[in-house]
C-alpha positions in Angstrom: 3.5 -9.5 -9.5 4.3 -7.2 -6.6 2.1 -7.9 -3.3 -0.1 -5.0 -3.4 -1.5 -6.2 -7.3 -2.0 -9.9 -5.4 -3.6 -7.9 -2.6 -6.0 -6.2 -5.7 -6.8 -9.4 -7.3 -7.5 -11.4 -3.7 -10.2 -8.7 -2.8 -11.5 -8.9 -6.4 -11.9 -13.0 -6.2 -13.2 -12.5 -2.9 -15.7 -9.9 -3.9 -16.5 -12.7 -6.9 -17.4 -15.4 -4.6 -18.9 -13.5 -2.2 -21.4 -12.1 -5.1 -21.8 -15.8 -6.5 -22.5 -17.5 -3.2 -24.6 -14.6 -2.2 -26.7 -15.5 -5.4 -26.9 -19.1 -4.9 -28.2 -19.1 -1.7 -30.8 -16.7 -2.8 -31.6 -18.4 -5.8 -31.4 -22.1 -4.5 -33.5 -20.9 -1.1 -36.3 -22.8 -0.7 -39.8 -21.0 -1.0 -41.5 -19.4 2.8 -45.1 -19.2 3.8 -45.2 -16.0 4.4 -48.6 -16.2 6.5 -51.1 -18.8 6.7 -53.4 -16.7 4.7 -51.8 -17.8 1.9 -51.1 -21.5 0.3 -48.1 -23.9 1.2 -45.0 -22.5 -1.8 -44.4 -24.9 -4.2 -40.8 -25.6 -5.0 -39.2 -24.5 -7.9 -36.2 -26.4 -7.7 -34.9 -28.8 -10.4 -32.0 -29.9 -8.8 -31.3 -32.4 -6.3 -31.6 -31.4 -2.7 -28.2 -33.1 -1.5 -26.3 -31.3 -5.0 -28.3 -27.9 -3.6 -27.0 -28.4 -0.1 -23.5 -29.0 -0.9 -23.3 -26.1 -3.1 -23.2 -23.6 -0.6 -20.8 -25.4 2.1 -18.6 -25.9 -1.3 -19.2 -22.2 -1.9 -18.4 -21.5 1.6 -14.7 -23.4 1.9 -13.4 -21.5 -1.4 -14.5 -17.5 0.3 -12.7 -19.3 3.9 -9.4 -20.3 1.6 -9.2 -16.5 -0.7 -10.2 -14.7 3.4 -6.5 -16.8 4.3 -4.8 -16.1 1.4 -6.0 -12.7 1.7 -4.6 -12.7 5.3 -1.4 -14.5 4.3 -0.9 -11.6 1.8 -1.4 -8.9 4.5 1.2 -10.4 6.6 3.8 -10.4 4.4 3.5 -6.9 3.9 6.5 -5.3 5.4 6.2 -3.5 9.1 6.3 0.1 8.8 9.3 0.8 11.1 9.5 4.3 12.9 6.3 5.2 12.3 4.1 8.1 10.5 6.6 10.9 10.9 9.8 9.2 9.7 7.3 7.6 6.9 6.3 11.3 5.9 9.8 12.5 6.5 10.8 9.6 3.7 7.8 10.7 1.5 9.1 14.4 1.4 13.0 13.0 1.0 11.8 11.0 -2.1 9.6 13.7 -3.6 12.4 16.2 -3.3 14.7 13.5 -5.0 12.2 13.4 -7.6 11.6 16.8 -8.3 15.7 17.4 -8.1 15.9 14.6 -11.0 13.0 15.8 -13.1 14.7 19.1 -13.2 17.8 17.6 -14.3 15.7 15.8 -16.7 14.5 18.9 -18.1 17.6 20.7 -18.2 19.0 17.7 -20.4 15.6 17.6 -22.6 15.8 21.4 -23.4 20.2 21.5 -24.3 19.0 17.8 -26.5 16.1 20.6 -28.2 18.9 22.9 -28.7 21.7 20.2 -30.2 18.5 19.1 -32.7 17.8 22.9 -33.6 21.1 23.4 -34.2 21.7 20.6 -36.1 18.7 21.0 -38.4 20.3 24.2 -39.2 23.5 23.1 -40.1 21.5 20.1 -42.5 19.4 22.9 -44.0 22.5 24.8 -44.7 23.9 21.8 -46.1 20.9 20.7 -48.2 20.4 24.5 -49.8 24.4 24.5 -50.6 24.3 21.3 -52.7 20.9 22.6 -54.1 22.9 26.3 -55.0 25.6 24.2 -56.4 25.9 24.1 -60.3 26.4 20.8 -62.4 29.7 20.7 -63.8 30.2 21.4 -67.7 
């Protein structure tokens, strides 16, 4: 897999943890009296309160390892030597490379048309000939 596909699936398991730690802290958070209008919350937690305190420290350690691998991955991208003109003066060298080949290409293409054409011809010619020809007496 080439570094910029590890680079794609390092932001998407990031983005994963990030959403399911995000959601456990809010789902696991414990209840707030809001003002003292209003009764003491009563918990709605199941769980154990050391399990529901670990979670998010455990949580926490997996986003801080994918951030480092994240940032291991960016530096061993390769340094952009000579900067953003020679790196658009290589983009321009490689397209017209490209569009020189693809011409080429075509060229090939349209004489491989003309060999099939021709030889379709030559098979028909053959196939109504033997068709034409009589059975011997």
């Amino acid at each position: 897999m080439d570094i910029i596909s590890q680079l794609q699936e390092q932001v998407n398991t990031i983005a994963g943890l990030t959403f399911n730690t995000i959601g456990t802290l809010q789902r696991d958070a414990p209840a707030v009296r809001l003002s003292p209008n209003y009764p003491e919350p009563q918990s709605t937690s199941t769980e154990d309160p050391a399990t529901v305190a670990e979670q998010p420290k455990a949580m926490t350690t997996s986003l801080v390892q994918a951030a480092k691998q994240f940032d291991a991955l960016v530096d061993a991208l390769p340094l952009s030597e000579g900067g953003e003109e020679l790196q658009l003066s290589q983009i321009a060298q490689l397209q017209a490379e490209n569009e020189a080949v693809g011409k080429e290409l075509q060229g090939e293409i349209e004489a491989a048309e003309l060999e099939f054409k021709q030889r379709q011809e030559l098979f028909d010619m053959i196939a109504d000939n033997c068709l034409n020809m009589k059975p011997p007496n």
